[in-house]
HTML snippet that shows the backbone in 3Dmol.js (N, CA, C, O; Angstrom):
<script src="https://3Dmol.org/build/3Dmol-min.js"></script>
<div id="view" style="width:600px;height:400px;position:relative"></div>
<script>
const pdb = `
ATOM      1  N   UNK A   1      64.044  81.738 120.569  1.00  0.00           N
ATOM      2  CA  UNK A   1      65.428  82.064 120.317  1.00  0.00           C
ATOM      3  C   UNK A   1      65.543  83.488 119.792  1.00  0.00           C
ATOM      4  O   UNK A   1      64.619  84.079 119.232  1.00  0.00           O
ATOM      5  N   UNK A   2      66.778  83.997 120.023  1.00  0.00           N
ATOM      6  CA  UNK A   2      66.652  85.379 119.664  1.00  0.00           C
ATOM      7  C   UNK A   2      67.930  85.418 118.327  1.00  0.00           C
ATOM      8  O   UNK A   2      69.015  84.870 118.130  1.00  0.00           O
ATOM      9  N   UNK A   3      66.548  86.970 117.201  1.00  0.00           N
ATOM     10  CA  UNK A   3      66.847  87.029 116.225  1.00  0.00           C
ATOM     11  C   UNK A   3      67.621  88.033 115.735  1.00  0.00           C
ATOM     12  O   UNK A   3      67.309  88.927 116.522  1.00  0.00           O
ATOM     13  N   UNK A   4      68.488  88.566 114.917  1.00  0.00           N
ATOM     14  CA  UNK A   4      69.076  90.059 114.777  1.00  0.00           C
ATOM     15  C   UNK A   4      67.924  89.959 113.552  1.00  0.00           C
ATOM     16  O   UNK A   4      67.775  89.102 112.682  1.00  0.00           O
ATOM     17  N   UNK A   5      67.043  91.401 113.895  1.00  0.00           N
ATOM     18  CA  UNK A   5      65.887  91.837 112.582  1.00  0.00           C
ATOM     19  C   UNK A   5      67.100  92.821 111.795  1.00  0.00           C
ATOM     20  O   UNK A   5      66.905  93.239 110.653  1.00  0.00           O
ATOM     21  N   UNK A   6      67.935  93.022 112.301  1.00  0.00           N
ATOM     22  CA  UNK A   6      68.153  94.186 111.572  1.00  0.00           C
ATOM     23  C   UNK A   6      69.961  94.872 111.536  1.00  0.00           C
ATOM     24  O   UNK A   6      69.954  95.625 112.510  1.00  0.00           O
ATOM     25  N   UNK A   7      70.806  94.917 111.164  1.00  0.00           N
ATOM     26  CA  UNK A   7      71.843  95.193 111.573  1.00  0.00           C
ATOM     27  C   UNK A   7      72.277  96.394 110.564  1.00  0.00           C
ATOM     28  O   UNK A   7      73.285  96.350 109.860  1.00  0.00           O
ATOM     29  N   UNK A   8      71.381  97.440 110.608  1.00  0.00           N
ATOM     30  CA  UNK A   8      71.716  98.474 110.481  1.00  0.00           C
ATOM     31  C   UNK A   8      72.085  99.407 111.528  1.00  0.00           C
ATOM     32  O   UNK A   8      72.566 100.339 110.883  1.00  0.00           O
ATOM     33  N   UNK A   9      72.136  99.646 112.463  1.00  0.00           N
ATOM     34  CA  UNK A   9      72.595 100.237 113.954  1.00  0.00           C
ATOM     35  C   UNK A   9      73.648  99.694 113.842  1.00  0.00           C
ATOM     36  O   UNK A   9      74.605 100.427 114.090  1.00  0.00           O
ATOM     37  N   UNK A  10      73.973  98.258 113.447  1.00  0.00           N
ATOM     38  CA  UNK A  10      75.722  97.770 113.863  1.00  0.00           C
ATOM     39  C   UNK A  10      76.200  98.235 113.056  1.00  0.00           C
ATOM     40  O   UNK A  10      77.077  99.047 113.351  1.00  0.00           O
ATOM     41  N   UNK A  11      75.916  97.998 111.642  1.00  0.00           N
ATOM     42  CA  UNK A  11      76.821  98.621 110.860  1.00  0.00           C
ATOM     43  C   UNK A  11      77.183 100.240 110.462  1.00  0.00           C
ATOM     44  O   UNK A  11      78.062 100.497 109.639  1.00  0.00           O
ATOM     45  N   UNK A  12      76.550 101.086 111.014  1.00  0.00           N
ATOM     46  CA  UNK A  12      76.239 102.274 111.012  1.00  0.00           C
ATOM     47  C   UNK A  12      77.390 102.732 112.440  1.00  0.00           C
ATOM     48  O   UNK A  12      78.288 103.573 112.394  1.00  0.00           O
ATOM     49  N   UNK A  13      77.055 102.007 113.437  1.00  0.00           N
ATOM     50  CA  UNK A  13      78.388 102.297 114.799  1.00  0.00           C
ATOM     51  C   UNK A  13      79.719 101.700 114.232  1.00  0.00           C
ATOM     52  O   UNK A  13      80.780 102.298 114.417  1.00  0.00           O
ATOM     53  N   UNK A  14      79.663 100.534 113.550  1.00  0.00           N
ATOM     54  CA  UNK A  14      80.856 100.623 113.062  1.00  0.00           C
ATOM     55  C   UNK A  14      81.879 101.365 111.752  1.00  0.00           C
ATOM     56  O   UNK A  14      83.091 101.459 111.557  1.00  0.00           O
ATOM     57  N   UNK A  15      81.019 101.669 111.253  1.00  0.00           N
ATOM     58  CA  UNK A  15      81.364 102.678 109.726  1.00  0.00           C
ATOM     59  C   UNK A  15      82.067 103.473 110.638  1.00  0.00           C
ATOM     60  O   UNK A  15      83.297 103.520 110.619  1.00  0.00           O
ATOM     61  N   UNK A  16      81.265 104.210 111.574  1.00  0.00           N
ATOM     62  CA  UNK A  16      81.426 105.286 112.365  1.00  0.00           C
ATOM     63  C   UNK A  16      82.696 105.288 113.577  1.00  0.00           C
ATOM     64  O   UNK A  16      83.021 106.297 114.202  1.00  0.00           O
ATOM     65  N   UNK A  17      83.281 104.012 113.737  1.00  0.00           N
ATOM     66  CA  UNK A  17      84.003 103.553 114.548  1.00  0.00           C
ATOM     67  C   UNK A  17      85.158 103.444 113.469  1.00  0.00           C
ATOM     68  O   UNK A  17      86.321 103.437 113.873  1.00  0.00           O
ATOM     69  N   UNK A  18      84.944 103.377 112.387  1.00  0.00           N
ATOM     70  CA  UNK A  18      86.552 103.246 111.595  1.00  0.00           C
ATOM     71  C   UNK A  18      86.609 104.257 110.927  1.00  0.00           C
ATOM     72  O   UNK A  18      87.718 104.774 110.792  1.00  0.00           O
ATOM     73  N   UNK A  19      85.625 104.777 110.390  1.00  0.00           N
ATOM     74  CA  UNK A  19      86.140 106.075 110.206  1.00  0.00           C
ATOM     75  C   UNK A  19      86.722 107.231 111.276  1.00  0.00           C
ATOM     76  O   UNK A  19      87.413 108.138 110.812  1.00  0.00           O
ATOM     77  N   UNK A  20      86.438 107.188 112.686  1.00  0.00           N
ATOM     78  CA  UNK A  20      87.398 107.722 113.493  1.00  0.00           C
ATOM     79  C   UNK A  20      88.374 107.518 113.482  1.00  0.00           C
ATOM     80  O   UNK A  20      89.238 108.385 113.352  1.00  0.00           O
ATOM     81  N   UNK A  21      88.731 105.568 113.692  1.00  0.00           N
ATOM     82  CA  UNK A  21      89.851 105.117 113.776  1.00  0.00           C
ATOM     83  C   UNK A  21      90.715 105.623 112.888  1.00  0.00           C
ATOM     84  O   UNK A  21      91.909 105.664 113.184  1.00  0.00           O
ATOM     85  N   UNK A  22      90.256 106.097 111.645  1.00  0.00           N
ATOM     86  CA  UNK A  22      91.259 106.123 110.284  1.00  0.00           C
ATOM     87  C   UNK A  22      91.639 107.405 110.604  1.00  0.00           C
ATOM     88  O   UNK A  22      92.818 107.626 110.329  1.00  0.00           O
ATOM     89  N   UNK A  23      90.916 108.509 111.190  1.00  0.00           N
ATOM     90  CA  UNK A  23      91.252 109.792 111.343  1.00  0.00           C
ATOM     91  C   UNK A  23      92.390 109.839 112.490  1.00  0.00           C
ATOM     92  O   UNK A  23      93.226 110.723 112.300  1.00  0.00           O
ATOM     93  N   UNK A  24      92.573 109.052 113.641  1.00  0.00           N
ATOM     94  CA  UNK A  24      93.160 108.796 114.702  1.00  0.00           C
ATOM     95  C   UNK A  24      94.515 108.516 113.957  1.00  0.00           C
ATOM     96  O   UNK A  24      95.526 109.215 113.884  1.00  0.00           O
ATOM     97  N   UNK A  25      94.272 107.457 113.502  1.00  0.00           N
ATOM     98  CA  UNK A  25      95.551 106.671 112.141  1.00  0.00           C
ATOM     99  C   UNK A  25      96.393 108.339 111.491  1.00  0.00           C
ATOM    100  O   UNK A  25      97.501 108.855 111.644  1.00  0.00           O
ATOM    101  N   UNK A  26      95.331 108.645 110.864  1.00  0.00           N
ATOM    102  CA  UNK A  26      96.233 110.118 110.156  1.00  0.00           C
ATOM    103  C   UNK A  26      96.910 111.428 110.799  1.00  0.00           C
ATOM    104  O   UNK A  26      97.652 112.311 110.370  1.00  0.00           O
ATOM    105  N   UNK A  27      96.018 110.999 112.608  1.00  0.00           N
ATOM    106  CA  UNK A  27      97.027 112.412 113.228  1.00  0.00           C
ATOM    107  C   UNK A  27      98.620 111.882 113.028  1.00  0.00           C
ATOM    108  O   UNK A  27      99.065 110.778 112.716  1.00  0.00           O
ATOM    109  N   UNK A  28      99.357 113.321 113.387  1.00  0.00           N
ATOM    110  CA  UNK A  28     100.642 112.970 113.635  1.00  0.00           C
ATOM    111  C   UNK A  28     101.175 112.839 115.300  1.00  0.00           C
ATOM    112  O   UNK A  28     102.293 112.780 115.811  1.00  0.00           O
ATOM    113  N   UNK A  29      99.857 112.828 115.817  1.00  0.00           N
ATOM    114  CA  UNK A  29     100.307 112.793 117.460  1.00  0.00           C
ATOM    115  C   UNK A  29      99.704 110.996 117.597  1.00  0.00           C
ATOM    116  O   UNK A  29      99.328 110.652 118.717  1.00  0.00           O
ATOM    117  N   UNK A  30      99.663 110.263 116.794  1.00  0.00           N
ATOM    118  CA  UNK A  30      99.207 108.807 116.947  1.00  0.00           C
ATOM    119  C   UNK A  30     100.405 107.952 117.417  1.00  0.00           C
ATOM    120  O   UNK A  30     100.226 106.742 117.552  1.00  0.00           O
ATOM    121  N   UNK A  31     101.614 108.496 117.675  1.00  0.00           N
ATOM    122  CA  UNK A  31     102.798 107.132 118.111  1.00  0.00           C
ATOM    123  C   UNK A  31     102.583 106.367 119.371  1.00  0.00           C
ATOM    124  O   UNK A  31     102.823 105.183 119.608  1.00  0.00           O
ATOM    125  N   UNK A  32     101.844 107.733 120.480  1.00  0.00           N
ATOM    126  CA  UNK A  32     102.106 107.129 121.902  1.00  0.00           C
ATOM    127  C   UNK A  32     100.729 106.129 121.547  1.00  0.00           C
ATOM    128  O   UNK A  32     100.633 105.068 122.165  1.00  0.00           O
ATOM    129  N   UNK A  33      99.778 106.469 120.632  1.00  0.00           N
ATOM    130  CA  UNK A  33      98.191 105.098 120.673  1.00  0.00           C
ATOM    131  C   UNK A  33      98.312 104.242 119.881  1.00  0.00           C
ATOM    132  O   UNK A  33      97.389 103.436 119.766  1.00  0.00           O
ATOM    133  N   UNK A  34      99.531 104.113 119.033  1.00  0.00           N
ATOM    134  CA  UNK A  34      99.265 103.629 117.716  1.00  0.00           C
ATOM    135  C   UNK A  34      99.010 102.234 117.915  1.00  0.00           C
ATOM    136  O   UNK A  34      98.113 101.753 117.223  1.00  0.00           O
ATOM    137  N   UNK A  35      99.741 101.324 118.889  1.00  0.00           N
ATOM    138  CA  UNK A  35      98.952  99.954 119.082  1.00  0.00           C
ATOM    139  C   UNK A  35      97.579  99.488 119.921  1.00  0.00           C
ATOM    140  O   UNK A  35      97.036  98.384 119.963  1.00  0.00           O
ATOM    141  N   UNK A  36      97.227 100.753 120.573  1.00  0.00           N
ATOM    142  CA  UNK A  36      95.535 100.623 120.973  1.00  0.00           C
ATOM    143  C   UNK A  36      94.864 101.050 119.715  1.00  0.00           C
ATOM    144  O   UNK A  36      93.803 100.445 119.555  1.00  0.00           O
ATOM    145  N   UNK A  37      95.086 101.724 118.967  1.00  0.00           N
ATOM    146  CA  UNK A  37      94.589 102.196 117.519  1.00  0.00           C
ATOM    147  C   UNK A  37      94.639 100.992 116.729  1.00  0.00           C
ATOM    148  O   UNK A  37      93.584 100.752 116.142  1.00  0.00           O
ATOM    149  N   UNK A  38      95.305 100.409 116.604  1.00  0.00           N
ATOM    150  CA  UNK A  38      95.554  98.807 115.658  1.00  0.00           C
ATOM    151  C   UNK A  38      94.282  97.878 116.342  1.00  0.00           C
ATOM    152  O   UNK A  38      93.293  97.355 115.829  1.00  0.00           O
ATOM    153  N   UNK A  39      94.704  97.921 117.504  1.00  0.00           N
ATOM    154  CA  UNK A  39      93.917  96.721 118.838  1.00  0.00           C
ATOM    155  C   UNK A  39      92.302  97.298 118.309  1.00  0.00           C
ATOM    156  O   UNK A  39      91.631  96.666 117.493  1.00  0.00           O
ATOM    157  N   UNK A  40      91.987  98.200 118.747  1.00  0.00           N
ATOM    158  CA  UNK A  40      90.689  98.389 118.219  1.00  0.00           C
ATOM    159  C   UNK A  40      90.561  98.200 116.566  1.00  0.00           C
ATOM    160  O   UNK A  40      89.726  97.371 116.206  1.00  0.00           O
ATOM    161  N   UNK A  41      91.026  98.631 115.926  1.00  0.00           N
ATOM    162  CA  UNK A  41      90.743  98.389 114.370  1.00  0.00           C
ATOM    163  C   UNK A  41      90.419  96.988 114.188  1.00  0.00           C
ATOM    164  O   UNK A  41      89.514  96.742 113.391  1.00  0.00           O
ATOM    165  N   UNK A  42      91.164  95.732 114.957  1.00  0.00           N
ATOM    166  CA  UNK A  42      91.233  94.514 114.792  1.00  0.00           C
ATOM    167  C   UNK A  42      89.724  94.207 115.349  1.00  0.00           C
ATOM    168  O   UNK A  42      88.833  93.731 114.645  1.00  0.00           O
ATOM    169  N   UNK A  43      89.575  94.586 116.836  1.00  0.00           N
ATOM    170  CA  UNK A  43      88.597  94.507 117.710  1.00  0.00           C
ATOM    171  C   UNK A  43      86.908  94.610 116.928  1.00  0.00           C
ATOM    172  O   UNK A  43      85.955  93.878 117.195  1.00  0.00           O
ATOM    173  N   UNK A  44      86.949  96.017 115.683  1.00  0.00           N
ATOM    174  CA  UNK A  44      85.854  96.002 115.303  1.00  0.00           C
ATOM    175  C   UNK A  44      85.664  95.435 113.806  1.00  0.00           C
ATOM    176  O   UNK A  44      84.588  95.056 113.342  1.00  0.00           O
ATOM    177  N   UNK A  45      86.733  95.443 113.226  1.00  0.00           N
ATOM    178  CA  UNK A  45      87.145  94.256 112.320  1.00  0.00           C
ATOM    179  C   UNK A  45      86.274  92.775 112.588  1.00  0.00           C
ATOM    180  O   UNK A  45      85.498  92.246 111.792  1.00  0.00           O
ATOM    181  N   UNK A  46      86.708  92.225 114.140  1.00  0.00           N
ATOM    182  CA  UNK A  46      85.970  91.111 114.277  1.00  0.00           C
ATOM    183  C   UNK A  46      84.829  90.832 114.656  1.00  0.00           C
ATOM    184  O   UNK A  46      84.326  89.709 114.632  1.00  0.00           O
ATOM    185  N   UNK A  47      84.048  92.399 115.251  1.00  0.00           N
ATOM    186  CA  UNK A  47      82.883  92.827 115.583  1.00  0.00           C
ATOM    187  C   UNK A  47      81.909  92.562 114.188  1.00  0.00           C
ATOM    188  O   UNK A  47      80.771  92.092 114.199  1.00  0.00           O
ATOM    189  N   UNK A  48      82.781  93.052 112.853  1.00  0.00           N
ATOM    190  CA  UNK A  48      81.917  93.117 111.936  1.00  0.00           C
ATOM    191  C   UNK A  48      82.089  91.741 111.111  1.00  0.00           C
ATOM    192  O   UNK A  48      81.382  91.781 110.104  1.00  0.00           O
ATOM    193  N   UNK A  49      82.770  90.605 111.223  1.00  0.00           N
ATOM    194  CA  UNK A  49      82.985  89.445 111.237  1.00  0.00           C
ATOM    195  C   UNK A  49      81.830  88.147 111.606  1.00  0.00           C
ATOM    196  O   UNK A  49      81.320  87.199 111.009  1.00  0.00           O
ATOM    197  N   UNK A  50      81.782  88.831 113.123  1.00  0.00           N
ATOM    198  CA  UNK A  50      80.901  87.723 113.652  1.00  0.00           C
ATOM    199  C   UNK A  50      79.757  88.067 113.464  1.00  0.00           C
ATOM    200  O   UNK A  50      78.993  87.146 113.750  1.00  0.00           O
ATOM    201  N   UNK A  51      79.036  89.325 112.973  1.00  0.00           N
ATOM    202  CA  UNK A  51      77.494  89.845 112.879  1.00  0.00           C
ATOM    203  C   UNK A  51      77.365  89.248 111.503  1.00  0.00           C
ATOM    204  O   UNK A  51      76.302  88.765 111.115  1.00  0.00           O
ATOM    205  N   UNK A  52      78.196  89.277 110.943  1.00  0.00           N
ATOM    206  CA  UNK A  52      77.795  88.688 109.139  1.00  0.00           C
ATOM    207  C   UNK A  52      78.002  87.240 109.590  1.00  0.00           C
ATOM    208  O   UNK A  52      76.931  86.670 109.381  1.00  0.00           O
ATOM    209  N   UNK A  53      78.850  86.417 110.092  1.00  0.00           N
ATOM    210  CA  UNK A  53      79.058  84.720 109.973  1.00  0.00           C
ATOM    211  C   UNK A  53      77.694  84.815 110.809  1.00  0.00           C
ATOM    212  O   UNK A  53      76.912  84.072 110.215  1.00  0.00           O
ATOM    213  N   UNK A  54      76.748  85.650 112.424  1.00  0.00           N
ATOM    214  CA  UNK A  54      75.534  85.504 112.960  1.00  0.00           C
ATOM    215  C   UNK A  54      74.375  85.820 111.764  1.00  0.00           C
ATOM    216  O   UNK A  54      73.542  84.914 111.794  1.00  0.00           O
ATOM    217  N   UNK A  55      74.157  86.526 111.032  1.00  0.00           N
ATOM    218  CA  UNK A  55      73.476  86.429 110.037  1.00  0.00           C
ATOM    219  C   UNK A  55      73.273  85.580 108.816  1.00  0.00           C
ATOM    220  O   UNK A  55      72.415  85.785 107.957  1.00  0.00           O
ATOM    221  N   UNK A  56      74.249  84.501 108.829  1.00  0.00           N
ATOM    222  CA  UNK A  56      74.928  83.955 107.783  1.00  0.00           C
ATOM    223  C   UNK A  56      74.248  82.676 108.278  1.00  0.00           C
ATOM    224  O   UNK A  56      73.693  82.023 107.394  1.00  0.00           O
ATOM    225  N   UNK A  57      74.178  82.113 109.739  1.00  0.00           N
ATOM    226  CA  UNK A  57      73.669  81.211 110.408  1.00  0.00           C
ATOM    227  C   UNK A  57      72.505  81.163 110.441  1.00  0.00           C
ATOM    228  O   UNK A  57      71.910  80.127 110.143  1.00  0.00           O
ATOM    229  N   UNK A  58      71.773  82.464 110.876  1.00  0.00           N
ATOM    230  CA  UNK A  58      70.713  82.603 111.347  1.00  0.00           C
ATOM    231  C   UNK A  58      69.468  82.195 110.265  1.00  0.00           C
ATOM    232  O   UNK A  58      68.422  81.590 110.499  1.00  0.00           O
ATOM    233  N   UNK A  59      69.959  82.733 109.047  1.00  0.00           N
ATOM    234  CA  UNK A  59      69.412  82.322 107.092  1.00  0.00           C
ATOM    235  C   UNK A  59      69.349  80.860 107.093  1.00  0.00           C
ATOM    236  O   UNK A  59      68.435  80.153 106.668  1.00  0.00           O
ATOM    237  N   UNK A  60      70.682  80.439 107.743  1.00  0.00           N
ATOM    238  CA  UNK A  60      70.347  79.107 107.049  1.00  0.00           C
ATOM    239  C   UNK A  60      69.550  78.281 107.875  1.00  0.00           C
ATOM    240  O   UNK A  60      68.850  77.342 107.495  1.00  0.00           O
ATOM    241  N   UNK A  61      69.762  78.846 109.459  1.00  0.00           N
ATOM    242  CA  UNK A  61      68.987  77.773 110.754  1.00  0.00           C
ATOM    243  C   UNK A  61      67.049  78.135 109.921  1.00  0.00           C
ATOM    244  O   UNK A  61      66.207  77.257 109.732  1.00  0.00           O
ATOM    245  N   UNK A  62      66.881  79.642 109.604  1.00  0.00           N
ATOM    246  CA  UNK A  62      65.916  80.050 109.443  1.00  0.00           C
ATOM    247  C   UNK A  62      64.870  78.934 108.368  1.00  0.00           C
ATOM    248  O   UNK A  62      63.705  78.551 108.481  1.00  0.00           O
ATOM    249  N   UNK A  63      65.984  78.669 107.300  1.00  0.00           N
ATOM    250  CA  UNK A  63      65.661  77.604 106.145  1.00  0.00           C
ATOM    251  C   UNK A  63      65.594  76.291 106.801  1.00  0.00           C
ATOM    252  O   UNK A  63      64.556  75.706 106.491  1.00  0.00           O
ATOM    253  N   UNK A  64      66.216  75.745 107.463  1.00  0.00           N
ATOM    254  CA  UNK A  64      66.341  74.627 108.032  1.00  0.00           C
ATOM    255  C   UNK A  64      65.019  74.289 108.833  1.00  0.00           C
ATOM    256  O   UNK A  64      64.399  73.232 108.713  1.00  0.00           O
ATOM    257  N   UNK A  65      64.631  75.480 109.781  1.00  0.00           N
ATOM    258  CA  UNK A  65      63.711  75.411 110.715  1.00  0.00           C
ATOM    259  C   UNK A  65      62.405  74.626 109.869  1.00  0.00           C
ATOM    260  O   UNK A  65      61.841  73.549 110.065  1.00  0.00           O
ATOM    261  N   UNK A  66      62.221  75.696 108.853  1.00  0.00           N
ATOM    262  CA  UNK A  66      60.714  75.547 108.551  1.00  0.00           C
ATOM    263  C   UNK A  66      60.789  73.671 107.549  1.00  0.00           C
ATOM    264  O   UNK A  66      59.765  72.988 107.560  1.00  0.00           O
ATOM    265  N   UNK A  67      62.017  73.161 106.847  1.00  0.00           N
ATOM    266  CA  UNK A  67      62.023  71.916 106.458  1.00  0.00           C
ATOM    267  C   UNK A  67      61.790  71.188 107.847  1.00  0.00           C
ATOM    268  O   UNK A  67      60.801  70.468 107.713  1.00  0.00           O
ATOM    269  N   UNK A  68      62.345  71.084 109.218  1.00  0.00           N
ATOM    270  CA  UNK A  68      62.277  70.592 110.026  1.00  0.00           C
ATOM    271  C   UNK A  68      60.720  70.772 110.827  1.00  0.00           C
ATOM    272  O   UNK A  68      60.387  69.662 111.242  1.00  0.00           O
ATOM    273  N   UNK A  69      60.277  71.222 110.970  1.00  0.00           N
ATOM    274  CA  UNK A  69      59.117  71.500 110.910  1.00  0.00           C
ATOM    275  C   UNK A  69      57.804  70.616 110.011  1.00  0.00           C
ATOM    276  O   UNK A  69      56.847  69.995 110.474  1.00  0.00           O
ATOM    277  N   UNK A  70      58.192  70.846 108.618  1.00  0.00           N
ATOM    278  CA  UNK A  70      57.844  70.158 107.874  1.00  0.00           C
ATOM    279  C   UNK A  70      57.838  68.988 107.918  1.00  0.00           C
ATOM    280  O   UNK A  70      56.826  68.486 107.429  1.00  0.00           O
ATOM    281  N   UNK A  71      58.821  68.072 108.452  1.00  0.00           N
ATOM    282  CA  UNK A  71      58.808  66.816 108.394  1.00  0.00           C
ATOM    283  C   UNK A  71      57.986  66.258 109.880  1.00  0.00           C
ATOM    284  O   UNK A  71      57.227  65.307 110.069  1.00  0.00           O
ATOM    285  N   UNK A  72      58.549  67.368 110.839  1.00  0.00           N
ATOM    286  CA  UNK A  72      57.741  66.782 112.383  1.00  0.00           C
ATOM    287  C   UNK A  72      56.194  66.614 111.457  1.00  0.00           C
ATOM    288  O   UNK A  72      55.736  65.472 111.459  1.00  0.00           O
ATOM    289  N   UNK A  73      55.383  67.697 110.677  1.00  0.00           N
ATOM    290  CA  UNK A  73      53.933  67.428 110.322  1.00  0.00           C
ATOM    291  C   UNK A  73      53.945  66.198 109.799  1.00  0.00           C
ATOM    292  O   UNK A  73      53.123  65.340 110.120  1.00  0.00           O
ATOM    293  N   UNK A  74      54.672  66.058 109.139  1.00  0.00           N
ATOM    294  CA  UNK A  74      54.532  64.449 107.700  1.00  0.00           C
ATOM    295  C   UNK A  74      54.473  63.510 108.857  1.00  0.00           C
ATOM    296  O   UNK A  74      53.477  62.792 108.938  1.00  0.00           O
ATOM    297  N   UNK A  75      55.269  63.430 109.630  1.00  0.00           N
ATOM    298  CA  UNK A  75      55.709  62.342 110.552  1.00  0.00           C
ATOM    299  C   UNK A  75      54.130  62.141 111.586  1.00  0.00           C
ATOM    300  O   UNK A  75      53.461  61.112 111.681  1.00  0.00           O
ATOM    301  N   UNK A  76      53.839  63.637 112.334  1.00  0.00           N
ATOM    302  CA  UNK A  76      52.558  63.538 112.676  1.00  0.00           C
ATOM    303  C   UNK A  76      50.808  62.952 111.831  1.00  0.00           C
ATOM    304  O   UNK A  76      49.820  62.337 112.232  1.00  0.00           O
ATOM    305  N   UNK A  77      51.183  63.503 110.693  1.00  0.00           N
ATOM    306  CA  UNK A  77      49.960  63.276 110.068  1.00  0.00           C
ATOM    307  C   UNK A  77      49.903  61.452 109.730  1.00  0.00           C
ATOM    308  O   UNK A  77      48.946  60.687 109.852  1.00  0.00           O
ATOM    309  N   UNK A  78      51.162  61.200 109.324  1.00  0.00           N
ATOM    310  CA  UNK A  78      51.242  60.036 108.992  1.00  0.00           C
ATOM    311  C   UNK A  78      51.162  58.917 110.514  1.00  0.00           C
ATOM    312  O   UNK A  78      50.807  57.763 110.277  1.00  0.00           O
ATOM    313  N   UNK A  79      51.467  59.257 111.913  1.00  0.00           N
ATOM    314  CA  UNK A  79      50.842  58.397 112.961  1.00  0.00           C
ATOM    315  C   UNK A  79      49.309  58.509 112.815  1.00  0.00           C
ATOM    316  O   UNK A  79      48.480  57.599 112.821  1.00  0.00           O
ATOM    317  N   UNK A  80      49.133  59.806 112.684  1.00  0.00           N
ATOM    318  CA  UNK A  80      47.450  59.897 112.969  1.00  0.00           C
ATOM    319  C   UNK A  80      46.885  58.973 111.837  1.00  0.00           C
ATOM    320  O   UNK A  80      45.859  58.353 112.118  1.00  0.00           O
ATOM    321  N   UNK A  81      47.431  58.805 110.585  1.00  0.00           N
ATOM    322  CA  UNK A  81      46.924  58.208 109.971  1.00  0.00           C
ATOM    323  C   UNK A  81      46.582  56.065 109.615  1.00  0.00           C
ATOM    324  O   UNK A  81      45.864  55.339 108.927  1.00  0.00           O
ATOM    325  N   UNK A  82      47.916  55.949 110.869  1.00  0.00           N
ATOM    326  CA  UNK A  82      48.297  54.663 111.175  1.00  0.00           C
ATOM    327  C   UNK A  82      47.079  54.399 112.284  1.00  0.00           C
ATOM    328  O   UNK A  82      46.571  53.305 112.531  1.00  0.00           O
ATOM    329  N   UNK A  83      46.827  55.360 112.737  1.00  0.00           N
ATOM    330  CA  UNK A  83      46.032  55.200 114.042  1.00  0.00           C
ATOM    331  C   UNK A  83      44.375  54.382 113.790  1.00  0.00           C
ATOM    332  O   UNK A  83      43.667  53.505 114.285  1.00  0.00           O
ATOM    333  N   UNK A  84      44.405  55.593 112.430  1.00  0.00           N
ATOM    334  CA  UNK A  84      43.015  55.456 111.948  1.00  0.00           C
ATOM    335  C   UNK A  84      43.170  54.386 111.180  1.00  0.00           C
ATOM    336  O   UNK A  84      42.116  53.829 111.489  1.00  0.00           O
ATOM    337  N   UNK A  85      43.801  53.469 110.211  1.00  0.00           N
ATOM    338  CA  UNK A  85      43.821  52.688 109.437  1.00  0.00           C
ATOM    339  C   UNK A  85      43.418  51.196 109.925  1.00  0.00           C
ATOM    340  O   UNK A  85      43.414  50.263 109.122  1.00  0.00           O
TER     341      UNK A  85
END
`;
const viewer = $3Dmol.createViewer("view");
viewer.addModel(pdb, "pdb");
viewer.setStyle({}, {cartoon: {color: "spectrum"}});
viewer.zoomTo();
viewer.render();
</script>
């Protein structure tokens, strides 16, 4: 399964993506963009949304994995041990 190692590149394009946006926001020639200017603000708003709730998952599947894991062994060791008894 695939992992995010790292989400410094995302958050670094997006810093970088709203801080334009905000500069875009402060011209005074922004009326004719101003709702593609919103649309994107929202757009990377939810960009930076779903990388934290995907990291947020990924921690806990990560924790989960290795208990699950854990129990497939118990479960294994304990046939092998029915086997032998």
């Amino acid at each position: 399964h695939f992992k995010i190692k790292s989400t410094e590149e995302i958050n670094k394009a997006i810093e970088d993506n709203q801080i334009s946006l905000s500069t875009f926001k402060a011209s005074r020639f922004i009326k004719p963009f101003s709702r593609e200017v919103d649309k994107w603000e929202r757009d990377i708003s939810h960009v930076l949304e779903v990388t934290e709730l995907w990291l947020t998952v990924q921690r806990q599947w990560l924790y989960l994995e290795v208990n699950f894991e854990r129990q497939r062994q118990k479960r294994n060791h304990f046939s092998e041990n029915i086997l032998f008894v």
